[in-house]
N, C-alpha and C positions, 0 to 999 in steps of 0.2 A: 497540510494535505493529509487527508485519512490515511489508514492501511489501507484500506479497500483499493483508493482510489493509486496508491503506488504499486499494488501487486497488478493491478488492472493495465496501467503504463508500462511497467516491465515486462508485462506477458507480449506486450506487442511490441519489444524491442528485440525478443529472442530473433535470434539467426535462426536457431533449430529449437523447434517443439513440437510435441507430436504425445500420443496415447503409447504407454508399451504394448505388447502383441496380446497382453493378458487382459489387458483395459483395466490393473491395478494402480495404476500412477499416468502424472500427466508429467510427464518428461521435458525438461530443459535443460538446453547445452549452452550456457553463459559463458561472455567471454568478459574481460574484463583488463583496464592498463595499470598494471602493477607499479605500487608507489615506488618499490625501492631499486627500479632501473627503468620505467618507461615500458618494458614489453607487454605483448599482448595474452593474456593468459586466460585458462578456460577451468570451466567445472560444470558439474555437472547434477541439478537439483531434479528432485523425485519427487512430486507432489500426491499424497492420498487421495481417494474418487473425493471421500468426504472430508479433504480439506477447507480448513474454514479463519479465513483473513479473520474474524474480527475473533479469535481465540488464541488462545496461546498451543504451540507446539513446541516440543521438545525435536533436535538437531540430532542426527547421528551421520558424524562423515566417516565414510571408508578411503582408506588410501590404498592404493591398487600395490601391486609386488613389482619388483625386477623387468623388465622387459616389456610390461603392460601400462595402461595411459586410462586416465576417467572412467573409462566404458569397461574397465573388465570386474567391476562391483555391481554396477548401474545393469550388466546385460550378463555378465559370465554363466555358466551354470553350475559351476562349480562349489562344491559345498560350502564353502566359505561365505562364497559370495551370495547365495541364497538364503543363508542363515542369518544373513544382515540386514537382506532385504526384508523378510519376513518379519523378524524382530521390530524393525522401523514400522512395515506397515500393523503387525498388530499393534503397536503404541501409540499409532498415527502423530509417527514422526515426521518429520522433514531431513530426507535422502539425501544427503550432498556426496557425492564423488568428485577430489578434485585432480587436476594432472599433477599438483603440486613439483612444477617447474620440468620435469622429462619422466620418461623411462625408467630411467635409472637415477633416481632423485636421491634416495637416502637421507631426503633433509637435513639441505645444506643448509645456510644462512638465507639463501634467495628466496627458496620453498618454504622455510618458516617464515620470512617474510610475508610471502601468499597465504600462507594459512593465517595468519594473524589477520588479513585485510579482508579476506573470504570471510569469515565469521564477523568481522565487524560490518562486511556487508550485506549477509545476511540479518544480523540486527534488525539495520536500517528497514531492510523489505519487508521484513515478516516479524511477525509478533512471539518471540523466540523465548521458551522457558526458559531449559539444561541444553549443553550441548557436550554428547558424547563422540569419542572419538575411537574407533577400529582399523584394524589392518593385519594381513597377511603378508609375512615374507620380508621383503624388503619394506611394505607398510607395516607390521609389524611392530618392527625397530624404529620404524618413524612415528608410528603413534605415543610408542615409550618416549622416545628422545622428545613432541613435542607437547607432551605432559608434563615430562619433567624442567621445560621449559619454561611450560602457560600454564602451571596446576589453578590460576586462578579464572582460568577461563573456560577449563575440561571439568565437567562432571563425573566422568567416570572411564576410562581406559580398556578396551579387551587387544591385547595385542596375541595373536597368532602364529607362530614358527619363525620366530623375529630376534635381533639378539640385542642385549642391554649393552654391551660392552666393545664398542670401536677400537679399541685399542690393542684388543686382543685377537678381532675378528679379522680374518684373513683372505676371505672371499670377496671379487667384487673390487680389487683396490684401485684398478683405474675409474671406475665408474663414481667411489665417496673419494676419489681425491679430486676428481674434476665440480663434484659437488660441494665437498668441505673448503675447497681453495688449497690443497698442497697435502701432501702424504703425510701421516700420520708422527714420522720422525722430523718434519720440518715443523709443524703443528699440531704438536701432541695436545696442547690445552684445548683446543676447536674440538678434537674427539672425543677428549674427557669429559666436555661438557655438552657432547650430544653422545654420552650413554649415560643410557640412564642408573645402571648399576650401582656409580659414584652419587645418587642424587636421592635415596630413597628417603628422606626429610620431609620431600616436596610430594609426594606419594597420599597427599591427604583425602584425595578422592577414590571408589573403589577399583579395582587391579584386578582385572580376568589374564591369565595364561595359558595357552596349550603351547606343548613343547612334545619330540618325538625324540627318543633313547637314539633311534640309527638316521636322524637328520645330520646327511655332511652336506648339505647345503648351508644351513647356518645352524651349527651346531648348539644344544641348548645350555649348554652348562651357565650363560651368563643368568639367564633369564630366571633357571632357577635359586642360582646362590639372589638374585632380588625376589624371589617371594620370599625366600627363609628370611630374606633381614627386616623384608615387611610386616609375617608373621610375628618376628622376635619384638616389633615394634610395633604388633596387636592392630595393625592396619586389615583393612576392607581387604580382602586378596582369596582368590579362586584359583587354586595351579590346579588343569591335569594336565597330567604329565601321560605319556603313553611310550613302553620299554622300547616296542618291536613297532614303533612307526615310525616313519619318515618326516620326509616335507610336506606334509598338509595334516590341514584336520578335520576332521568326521563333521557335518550337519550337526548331530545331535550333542557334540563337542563345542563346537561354533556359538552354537545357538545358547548354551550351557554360560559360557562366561558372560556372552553380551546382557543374558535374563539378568545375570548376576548383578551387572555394574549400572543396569537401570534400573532394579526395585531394590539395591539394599543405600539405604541412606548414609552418607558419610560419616555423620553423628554415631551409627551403629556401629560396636563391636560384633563380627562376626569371627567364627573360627576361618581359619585356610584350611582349605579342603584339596587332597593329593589323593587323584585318582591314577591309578598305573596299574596296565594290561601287558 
C-alpha cells in the first residue's frame, strides 16, 4: 500500500480532525491500544497546510507538564508552547503531542512504553526523517529521561524547566511514584535510570536547556551539573540558564534551544553556550 494511499485511510479513521483557528495545521486527535497493557491511549498529530505524504518530514513531539494532557503544546499559548509550534511549522515538521499515559506522567515505564509505540507508529504512517523530542516542566524531565532512554531513536532533545535527577527531586512524589511503580527508597534503580543526570554517555545527539536561578518548582541544579559533564565531554549542548527566573521560559529562550537541536548536526562540535540575566 502506498503512503499516500495510508495517510488517506487514516485521515478517515480520526475520531477528531479539524483545521486550528489559524488554518496553520490540519489537526488530529488519534487514539490508539497500547501494547504494553491493552489501554486506550491518545495523541495528538499537527499536520503543515503544505504537507506532503510522498516527502519526508522531520517529527518534533512536545510532552505537556504536570497537571496538563496532549492539548496544552497542540493549543496552549503559552511561550513554551508556541515556540515549538513555530519551530515545527517553520521546518515543516510533523507535530505530535502525546498524553503519554496522564496528567501527571513523569514517564514511568507505561508512558515510555507509549512513546516508543507512538513513534514506531508514526513511522508506519508517514514518511518520517529525524525525530526530535521537547518538553516543559514535568515534560521536560521526561524528554531527558526518554533520551536518555531511546538516544537511538531521538535526534536531538530541548528540555525546559525539567529536572535530570529523580532521586533527588522532591516535588510531585505521589504523582512518579504511582508512575514509576513504588517511592523512590523502595525503587531507587527505576529512578536512577529515569534521570538522566547518571546517563550523560547516551547524550550523543544535541542537548538544549533552559533553567531558572529562583525555579522551587523544580529546581535546577540537576539539569545544570548535566550540561557541565556534557560540555566536559565536548557534546552538542545549549544551557541558558536565567538567575532571577522562575518556572517558565521566555519565546525567544524556547524557540533558542529547539533552533539549536534541529540545525546543529551530531557529528559537530559545538561550544555550550551559558546565557544568565
Amino acid at each position: 500500500m502506498s503512503r499516500l494511499l495510508v495517510l488517506v485511510v487514516m485521515l478517515s479513521l480520526q475520531l477528531e480532525a479539524g483545521v486550528d483557528g489559524q488554518g496553520k495545521w490540519t489537526v488530529l486527535d488519534v487514539s490508539f491500544r497500547a501494547n504494553c497493557d491493552g489501554t486506550m491511549q491518545r495523541y495528538v498529530v499537527m499536520l503543515a497546510r503544505d504537507f506532503r505524504a510522498d516527502r519526508p518530514h522531520d517529527v518534533l513531539i512536545a510532552l505537556h507538564g504536570h497537571g496538563a494532557d496532549r492539548w496544552q503544546f497542540a493549543k496552549n499559548p503559552r511561550d513554551e508552547c508556541r515556540a515549538a509550534r513555530d519551530v515545527a511549522a517553520e521546518h515543516r515538521m510533523i507535530f505530535v503531542s502525546p498524553d503519554y499515559r496522564a496528567k501527571t506522567s513523569w514517564m514511568g515505564p507505561k508512558a515510555e512504553a507509549d512513546m516508543v509505540q507512538i513513534i514506531e507508529e508514526l513511522k508506519r504512517k508517514y514518511h518520517i526523517g529525524k525525530v526530535f523530542i521537547c518538553g516543559g516542566s514535568m515534560g521536560g524531565a521526561a524528554s531527558l529521561t526518554f533520551a536518555a532512554r531511546h538516544p537511538d531513536l531521538i535526534a536531538g532533545v530541548a528540555s525546559m524547566n525539567g529536572t535530570a535527577n529523580h532521586l533527588e527531586y522532591e516535588n510531585f512524589q505521589d504523582a512518579i511514584r504511582e508512575s514509576f511503580g513504588g517511592t523512590k527508597v523502595e525503587i531507587p534503580l527505576e529512578y536512577k535510570k529515569r534521570s538522566a543526570e547518571y546517563w550523560p554517555e547516551r547524550f550523543s545527539m544535541p542537548v538544549g536547556i533552559t533553567a531558572g536561578g529562583k525555579d522551587s518548582s523544580v529546581p535546577p541544579h540537576s539539569v545544570l551539573r548535566l550540561a557541565g559533564v556534557l560540555k566536559k565531554l565536548k557534546r552538542n549542548v545549549l544551557l541558558i540558564y536565567r538567575e532571577n527566573q522562575g518556572h517558565s521560559t521566555t519565546y525567544d529562550d524556547a524557540k533558542k534551544i529547539l533552533e539549536f537541536i534541529v540545525k546543529v548536526r551530531p557529528s559537530e562540535t559545538q561550544p555550550a553556550y551559558t546565557h544568565t540575566r
